[in-house]
N, C-alpha and C positions, 0 to 999 in steps of 0.2 A: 316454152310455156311455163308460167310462174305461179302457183297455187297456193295459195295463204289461208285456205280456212279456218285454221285455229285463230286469226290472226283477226277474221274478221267475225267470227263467233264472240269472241272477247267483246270485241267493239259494239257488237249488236245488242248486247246489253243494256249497254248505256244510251245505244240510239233509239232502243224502245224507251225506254226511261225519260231520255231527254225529248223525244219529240211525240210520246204519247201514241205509239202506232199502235192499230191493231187494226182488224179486218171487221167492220162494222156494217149491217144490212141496214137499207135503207129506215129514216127513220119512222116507228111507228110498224117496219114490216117484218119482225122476228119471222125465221123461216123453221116451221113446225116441223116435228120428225117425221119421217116418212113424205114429204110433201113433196109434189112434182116440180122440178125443176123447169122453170120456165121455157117457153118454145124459141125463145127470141135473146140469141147467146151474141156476147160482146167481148171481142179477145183484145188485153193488150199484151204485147213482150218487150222483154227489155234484154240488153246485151254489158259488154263493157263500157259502149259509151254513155256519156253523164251529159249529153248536149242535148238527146231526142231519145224517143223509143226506139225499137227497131221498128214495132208496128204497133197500128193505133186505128179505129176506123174513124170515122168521119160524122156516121148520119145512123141512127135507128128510128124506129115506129115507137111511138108513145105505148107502155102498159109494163109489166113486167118483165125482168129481163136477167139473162144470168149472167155475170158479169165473173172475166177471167181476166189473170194478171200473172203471166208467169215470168220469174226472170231465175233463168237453168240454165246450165250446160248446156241443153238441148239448143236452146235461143241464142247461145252466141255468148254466155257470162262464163268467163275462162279464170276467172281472180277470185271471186268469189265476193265481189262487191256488192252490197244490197242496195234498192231500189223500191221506193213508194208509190204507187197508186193513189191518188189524194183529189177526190172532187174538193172543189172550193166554195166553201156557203155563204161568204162575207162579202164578196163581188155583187154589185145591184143591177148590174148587168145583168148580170146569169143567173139561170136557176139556183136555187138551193133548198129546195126540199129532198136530196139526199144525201148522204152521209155517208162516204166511202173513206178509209184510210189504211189499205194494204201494204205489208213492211215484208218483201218477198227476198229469200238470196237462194244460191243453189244447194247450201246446206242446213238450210231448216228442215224442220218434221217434213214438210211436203214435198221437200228436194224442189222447191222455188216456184212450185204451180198451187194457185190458190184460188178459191171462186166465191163467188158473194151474191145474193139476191135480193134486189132493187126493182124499184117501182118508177120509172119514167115519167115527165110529163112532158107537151109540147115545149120548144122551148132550148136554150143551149146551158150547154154544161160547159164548164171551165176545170180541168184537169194538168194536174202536175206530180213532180214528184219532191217529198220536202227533205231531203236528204242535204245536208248543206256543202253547196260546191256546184249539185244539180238541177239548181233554178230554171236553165233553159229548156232541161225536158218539160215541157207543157203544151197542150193542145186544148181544141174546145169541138166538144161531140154536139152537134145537131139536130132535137130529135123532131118529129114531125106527127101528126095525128093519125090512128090509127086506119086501117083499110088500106093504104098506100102512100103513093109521094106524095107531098104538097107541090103543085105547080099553079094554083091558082093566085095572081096577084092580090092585094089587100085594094077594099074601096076606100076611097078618100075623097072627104068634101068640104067646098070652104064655103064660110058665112062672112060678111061683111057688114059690121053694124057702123054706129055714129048719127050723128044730128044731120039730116040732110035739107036743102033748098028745094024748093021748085022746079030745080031742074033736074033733079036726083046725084046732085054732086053732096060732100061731105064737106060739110063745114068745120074745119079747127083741124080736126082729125077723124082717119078712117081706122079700124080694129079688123083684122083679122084675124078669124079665128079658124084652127083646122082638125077635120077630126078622120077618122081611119079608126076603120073593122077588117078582122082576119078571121076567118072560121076555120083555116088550116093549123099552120104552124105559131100563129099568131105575129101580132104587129112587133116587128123589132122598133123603127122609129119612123118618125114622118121629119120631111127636110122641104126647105122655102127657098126662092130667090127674088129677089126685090129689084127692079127692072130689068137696067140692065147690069147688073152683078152678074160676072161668072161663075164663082164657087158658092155651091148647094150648102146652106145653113141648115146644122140640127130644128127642128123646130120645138120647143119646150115651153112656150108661154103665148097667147095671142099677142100679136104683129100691129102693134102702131104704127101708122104712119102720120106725121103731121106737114109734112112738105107740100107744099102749092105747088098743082099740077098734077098731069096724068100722071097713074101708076097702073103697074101688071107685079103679082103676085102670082110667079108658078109655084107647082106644088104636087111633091108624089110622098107615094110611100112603099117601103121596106117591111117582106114576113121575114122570120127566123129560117125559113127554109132559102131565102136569098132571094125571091120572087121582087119584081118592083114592079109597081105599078104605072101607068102611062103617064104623062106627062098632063095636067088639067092646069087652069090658069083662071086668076079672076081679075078682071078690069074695073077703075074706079081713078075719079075724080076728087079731089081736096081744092076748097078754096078757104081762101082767107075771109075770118070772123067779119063784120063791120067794123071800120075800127077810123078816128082820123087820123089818122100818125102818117104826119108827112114829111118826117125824118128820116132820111137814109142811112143805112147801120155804120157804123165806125169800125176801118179795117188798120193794119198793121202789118208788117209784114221781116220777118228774121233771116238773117243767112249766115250758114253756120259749115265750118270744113277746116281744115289742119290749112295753116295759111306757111307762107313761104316769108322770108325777111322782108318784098317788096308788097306785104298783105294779098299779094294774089292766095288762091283758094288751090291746093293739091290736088289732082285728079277729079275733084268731086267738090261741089256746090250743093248743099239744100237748103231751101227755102222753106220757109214756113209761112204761111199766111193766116191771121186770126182775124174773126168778128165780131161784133155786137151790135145789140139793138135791143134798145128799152121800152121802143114801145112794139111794133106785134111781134116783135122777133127774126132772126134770120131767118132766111130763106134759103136760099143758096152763095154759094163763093164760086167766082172762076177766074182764070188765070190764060196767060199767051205766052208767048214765047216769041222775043222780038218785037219791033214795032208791027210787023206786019202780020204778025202770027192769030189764028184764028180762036177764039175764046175758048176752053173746055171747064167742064166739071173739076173743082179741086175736093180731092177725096182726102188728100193726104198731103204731106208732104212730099215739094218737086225737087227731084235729083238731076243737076246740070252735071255731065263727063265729060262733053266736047273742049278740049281749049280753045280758048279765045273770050272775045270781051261778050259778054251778053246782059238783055234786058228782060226781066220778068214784069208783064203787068196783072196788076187784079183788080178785083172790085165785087161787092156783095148786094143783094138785092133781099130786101123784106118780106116779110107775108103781105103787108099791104103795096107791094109793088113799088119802091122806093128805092133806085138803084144810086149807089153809091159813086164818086169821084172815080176815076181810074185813078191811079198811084201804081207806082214802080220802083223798082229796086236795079240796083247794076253793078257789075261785078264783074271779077274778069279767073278763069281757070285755065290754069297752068300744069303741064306734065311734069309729073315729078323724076327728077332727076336719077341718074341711073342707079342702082341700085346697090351695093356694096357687099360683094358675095365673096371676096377673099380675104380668108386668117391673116393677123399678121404673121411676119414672119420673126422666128425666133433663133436668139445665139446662147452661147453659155462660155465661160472661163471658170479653172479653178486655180486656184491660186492658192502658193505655200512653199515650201521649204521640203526639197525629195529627200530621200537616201537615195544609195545606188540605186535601190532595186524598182524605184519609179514610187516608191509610197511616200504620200505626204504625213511629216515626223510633226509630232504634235497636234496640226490643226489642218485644215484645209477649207478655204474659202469659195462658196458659187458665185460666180455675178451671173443674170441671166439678164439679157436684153429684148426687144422685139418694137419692132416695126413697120406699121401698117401702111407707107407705099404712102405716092403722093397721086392724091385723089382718093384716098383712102376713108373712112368714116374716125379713123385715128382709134390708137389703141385704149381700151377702157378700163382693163387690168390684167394681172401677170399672175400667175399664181405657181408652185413647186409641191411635191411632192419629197416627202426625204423617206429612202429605204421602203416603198409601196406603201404610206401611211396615207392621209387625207390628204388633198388639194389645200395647202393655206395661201393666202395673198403675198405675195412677194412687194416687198417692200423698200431693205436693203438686202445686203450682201448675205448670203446666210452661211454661218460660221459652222463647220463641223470634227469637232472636237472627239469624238466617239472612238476607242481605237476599235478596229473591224473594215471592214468592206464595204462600201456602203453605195447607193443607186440615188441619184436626184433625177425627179422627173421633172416638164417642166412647160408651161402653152401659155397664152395668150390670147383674149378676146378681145376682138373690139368694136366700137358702140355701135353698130351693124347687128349684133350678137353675133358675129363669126367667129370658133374659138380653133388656133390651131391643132394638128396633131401632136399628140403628146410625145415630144423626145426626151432623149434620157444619156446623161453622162456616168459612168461608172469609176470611181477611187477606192484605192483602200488608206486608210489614215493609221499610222504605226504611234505606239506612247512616245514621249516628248515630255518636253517639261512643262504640260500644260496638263495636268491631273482631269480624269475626268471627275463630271459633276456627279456631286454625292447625293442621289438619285435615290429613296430606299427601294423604287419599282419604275421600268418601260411604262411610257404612256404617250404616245404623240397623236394621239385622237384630236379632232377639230373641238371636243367642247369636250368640257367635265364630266366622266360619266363613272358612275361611285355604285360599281355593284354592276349590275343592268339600268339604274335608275342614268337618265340624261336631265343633269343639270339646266342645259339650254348657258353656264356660261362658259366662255373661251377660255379654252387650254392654251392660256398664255404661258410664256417663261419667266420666272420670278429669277429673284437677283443673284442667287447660287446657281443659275442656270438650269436646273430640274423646271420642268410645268407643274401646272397646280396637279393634276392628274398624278402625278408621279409621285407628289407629297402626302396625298392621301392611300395610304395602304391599306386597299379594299381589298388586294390578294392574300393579306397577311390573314393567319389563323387567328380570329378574336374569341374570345372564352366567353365575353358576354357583350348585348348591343352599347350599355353602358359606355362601357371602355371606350368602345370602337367611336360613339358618339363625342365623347370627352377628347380622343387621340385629334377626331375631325375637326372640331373649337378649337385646340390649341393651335393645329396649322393656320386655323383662317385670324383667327386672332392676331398672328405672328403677319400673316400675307396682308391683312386687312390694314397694320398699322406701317407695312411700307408700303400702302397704296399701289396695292396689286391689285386687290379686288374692292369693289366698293361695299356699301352698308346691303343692297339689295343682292349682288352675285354671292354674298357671306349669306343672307335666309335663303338661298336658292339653293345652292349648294348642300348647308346643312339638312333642308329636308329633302333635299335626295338621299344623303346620309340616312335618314331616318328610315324614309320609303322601302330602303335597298335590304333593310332587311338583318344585314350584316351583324352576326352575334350571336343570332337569337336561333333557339335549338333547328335545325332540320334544315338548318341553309347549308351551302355547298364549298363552305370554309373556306375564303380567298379561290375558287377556280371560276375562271373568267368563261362563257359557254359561246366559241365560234360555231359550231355549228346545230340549231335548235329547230328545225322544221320546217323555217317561214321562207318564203320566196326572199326574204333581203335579206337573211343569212346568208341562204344558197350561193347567194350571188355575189358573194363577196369571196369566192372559190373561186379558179380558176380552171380550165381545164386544160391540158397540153397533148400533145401522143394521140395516140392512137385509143379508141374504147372512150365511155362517156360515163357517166352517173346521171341517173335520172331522178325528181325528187316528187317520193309518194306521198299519197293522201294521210298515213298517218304520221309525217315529218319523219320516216325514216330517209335516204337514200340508197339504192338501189345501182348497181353496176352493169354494165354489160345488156344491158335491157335491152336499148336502142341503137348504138354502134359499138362493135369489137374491136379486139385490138389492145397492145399495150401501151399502157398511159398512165397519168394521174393527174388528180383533182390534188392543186394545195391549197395552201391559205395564205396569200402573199403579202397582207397588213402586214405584218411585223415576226422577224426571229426570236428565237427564246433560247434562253442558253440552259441553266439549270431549272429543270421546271416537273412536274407531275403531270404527265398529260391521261386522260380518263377517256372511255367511251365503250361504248356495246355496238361489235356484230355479231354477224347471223351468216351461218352458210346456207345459202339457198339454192344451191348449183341444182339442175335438175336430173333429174332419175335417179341413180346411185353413186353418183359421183362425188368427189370432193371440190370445193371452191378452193382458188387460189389466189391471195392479196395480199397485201402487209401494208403496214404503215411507215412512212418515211420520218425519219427526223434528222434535225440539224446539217439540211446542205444549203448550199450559197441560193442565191439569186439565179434562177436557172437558166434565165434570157442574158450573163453573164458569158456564157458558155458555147459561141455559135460555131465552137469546132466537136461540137457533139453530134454524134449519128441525129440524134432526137435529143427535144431540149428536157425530157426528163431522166437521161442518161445523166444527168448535169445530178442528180438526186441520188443515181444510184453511186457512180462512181466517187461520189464525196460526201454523201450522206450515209445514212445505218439506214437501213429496212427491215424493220418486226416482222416476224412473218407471223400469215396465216394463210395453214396449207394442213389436212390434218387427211390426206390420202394415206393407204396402207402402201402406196407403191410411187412411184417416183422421185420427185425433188427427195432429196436426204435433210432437207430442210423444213422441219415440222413447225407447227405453232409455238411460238415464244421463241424460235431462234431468230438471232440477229446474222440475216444472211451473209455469209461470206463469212463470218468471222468467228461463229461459235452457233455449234450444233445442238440442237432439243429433238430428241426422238419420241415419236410417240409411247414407249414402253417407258420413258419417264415421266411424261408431261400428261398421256394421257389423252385417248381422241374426243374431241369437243363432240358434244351431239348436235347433229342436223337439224335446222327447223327452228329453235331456241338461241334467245341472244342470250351473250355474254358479256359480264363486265372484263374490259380489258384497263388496267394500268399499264403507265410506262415513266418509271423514276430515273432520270437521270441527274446524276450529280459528279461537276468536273466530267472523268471521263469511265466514271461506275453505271451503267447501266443494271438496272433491276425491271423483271417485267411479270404483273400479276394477271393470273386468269379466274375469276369468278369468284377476288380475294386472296388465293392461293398463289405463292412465290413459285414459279415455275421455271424460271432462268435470272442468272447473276451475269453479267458481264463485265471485263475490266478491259477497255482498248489500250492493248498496250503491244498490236502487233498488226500488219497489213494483213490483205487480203490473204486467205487460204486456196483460192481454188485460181487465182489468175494473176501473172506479175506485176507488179506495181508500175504504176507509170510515174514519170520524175514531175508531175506538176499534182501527183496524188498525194494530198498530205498526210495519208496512213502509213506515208515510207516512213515517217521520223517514230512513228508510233505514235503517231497520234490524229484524231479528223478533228476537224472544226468544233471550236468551241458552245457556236452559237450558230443557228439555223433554222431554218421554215419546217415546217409542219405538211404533208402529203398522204395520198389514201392513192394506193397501188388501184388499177383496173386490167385486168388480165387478159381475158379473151370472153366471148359472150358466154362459156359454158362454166365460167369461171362465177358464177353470181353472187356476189356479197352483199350486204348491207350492211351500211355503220346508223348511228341517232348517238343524239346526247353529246358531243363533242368536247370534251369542255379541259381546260389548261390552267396552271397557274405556275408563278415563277416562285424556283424555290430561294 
């Protein structure tokens, strides 16, 4: 169990602030000192969840009422989350002559139980809670007139006006009108049906009817307490004005459906049939099916499924009785053809120039192929993936020059939208005489993004081989936005005049420059932020191993929550060689205990490694791990040591305190490691030897005295008593 009070104390500030809570008595009903607390008490509670109450009632008696909302310990709130009580007065449905808004958690002045006194009237109440995230807790209270239940139905009657004949038919048109009384709970609405219609119409305005010919109008009605009343009906005749119009109306008729190359109709044919009539007006439209088919009522448009060849006829009839030509339409539906439910299938080649050891020297080429089978819908595009970056289009051959180790992914969809599973080839590419490109920053993102700001254009390759992304140095420390603005013209300047980017991606671009921020006092000086709270941050993590991260309402994340176990969350976009990575945890182990995690830096591709026990073994044994461990007793491996390799004891470093985040840095440059805690230099490291505590293995490259120059980013998960929390993530390349 994980207790945050201070955590949501803070927050509660701003949420009274922000959403205006307080506990309000009915309006107009100030409850006097000493005054008796109403006979007629209304409990809700609330717990941890954010979906429903726990409890809520349903139904009271209209008059005075005391009204309770506790959300405690007691009820089941174990986090210390707040929760509102909030009638709704803006709804025209529902009452709103009271004025409720309780902001209840289990660490306020009341310890979470709070009570308020209101005045009822018959009638429904619409209740929620405004806390944002918790939208779907809401219900609606019932309340009914005093003495007892409401069980009596509402009466309801109808009148039928209009100009009538001799024979007490309606001439042109008949009105109904309908009305309904409730002496309980009062009338919620009254509902019509117009002959023979099956679904019950609100009823909100009297009911014309102008159609020639019998009608029946049933008709009931609904109280608040839920009562209906029986079914009543009124009977009535319409005929047509005098009129001579001895024209029959002019009809039409459309057919419309996804057609095949030989114009047949896919699955489905409909028909539309229209009328007129200028002098008394339509009357009615009807339609057959077949030559032989029996006339019906056309309400709507008629939907043909069957295949095969068919005929539709229709024809319309006046107010004066003047039926029009039969006319017919023909057409023929067809089953649509089987349906195209498999991916292509996809290959890959690389191609280049090895040394012994299997590395492509200088360069290394992808082809990738794919092909969607004969009977296929044929494939619609290809797309690649280099080193877990974005999905771009594959097009040609894709060149990779980069020395490093590197991962091409790689699928196929096609015009079915079926896209393959994503495979993947692994190389590593050795220098050559082919330099790489003079890059001043990584950047192989799908579009321009200059800060946090997204351009919206394509991080294409310009002609030194760097992306536009790459030429803009939004990582770089800028002293003012000036500079940083003028450094951004000069690239696009330069790009724009070898038609890289046009006149419109050059104004896109530059006010993203603008937007970003970049310069100007209180920004986060070139550090890029992967991990920032939101669901599409998050997810852009990965999880491996054993144990999970779970991500909270205040964009922290949280370890150990929901499954145990040893694991890690990394960040598999892209490796970082020398770089500043920043962030704040929190140990929140429970009882007395110490939390135990670290953070990983610089190991390979871990899905690289399928001779690993587990694929984050692939982190530990090639990567560094920062520790964070600040127990008085076990691991001899405290916070700020770099596990395996160099020791921090608490009697230097000093035990972090429980409960409170920390700013953690971690500079590494070449293969100097420096690691700050809350500002303070707390450990220095220089790899320049393997492992201390376990022999090296011969494909471990700490044997030469040295690990990996360049690597991913990881957040250790330990076991569920181990509970951490990291927020704020954020990286840049030094």
């Amino acid at each position: 169990m994980i207790r945050r009070p201070r955590v949501w104390a803070v927050l509660l500030a701003g949420l009274m602030t922000l959403l205006g809570l307080q506990a309000l008595p009915a309006a107009g009903q100030p409850r006097a000192e000493g005054a008796r607390a109403a006979a007629q008490v209304l409990t809700w509670t609330a717990d941890n969840d954010i979906d429903a109450y726990r409890s809520a009632p349903a139904t009271a008696v209209a008059g005075p009422a005391t009204i309770v909302f506790e959300n405690s310990e007691a009820t089941g709130n174990t986090t210390g989350m707040p929760h509102t009580l909030t009638f709704v007065t803006s709804d025209p449905e529902y009452n709103s002559d009271v004025q409720l808004n309780i902001l209840a958690n289990p660490s306020d002045a009341q310890g979470g139980r709070h009570t308020a006194e209101v005045t009822l009237t018959p009638g429904r109440y619409l209740y929620h809670c405004t806390i944002p995230g918790h939208g779907s807790m809401r219900g609606v209270l019932t309340v009914t007139e005093g003495g007892g239940e409401d069980t009596t139905a509402p009466e309801v009657t109808a009148k039928v006006t209009g100009t009538q004949n001799d024979a007490g038919a309606y001439v042109g048109a008949a009105t109904v009108a309908l009305d309904a009384t409730d002496e309980g709970s009062g009338v919620d609405h009254v509902e019509y049906v117009l002959d023979d219609e099956e679904v019950w119409q609100p009823y909100t305005a009297p009911v014309v009817v102008d159609q020639v010919g019998t009608h029946t109008v049933r008709y009931r009605a609904l109280d608040r307490a839920g009562n209906v009343s029986e079914e009543k009906s009124a009977g009535f005749t319409v005929v047509a004005p005098p009129s001579d119009d001895t024209t029959p109306p002019e009809t039409s008729a459309t057919v419309d459906g996804e057609k095949n190359a030989d114009g047949h109709y896919i699955d489905m044919a409909t028909v539309t049939v229209t009328a007129s009539d200028t002098g008394s007006g339509v009357n009615t439209i009807e339609y057959a099916l077949g030559a032989d088919g029996a006339w019906q009522p056309y309400a709507g448009p008629v939907m043909v499924h069957e295949a095969g060849t068919h005929t539709v006829r229709y024809r319309a009839t006046d107010k004066a009785g003047n039926v029009a030509a039969e006319k017919s339409v023909e057409f023929t539906v067809v089953a649509a053809p089987p349906q195209d439910t498999t991916p292509p299938a996809t290959g890959v080649t690389v191609q280049g120039t090895k040394n012994s050891d299997g590395a492509y020297v200088g360069r290394a080429t992808v082809t990738v192929s794919a092909d969607d089978g004969h009977g296929g819908s044929g494939v619609a595009r290809v797309e690649y993936s280099l080193d877990a970056g974005p999905y771009l289009a594959y097009t040609a051959p894709v060149v990779v020059d980069r020395a490093g180790r590197h991962t091409v992914a790689y699928r196929a969809t096609d015009e079915a939208g079926n896209t393959s599973e994503p495979l993947t080839v692994s190389f590593t590419v050795v220098s050559g005489g082919v330099p790489a490109p003079p890059c001043p920053e990584y950047d192989e993102r799908l579009t321009v993004i200059v800060g946090t700001v997204d351009s919206g254009v394509p991080n294409r390759v310009t002609d030194n081989r760097c992306r536009i992304g790459e030429m803009i140095e939004d990582e770089k420390e800028w002293t003012s936005q000036a500079l940083f603005l003028k450094h951004v013209r000069t690239v696009l300047d330069a790009l724009e005049k070898e038609g890289v980017v046009d006149r419109r991606e050059y104004r896109a671009i530059n006010k993203a420059a603008r937007q970003s921020g970049i310069g100007t006092p209180g920004q986060t000086e070139g550090y890029r932020t992967i991990l920032d709270g939101t669901e599409e941050s998050f997810a852009k993590w990965e999880q491996v191993g054993g144990g999970s991260f779970s991500l909270n309402p205040d964009g922290s994340i949280t370890s150990g929550t929901t499954r145990g176990g040893l694991g890690m969350l990394w960040f598999p976009q892209r490796t970082y060689g020398d770089f500043s990575l920043k962030l704040q945890w929190r140990d929140d182990a429970p009882g007395t205990g110490n939390a135990n995690s670290g953070v990983f830096v610089r190991f390979p591709q871990i899905h690289d490694h399928p001779e690993e026990p587990r694929p984050e073994w692939a982190a530990i044994r090639f990567g560094h791990e920062v520790q964070v461990f600040d127990s008085p007793t076990g691991d001899m491996y405290k916070t700020g040591s770099v596990y395996g390799f160099d020791r921090v004891g608490l009697a230097g470093a000093g035990v972090t305190q429980k409960g409170t985040w920390n700013d953690y840095e971690i500079r590494v440059v070449d293969q100097h490691y420096e690691v700050y805690r809350n500002g303070v230099l707390i450990n220095e490291f220089d790899n320049i030897g393997g492992l201390d505590f376990s022999p090296p293995r011969s494909d471990d490259p700490g044997t030469d005295g040295r690990r990996y120059a360049s690597g991913y980013i990881g957040l250790q998960v330990h076991g569920t008593t181990d509970v951490v929390s990291y927020r704020d993530v954020r990286i840049k390349d030094l």
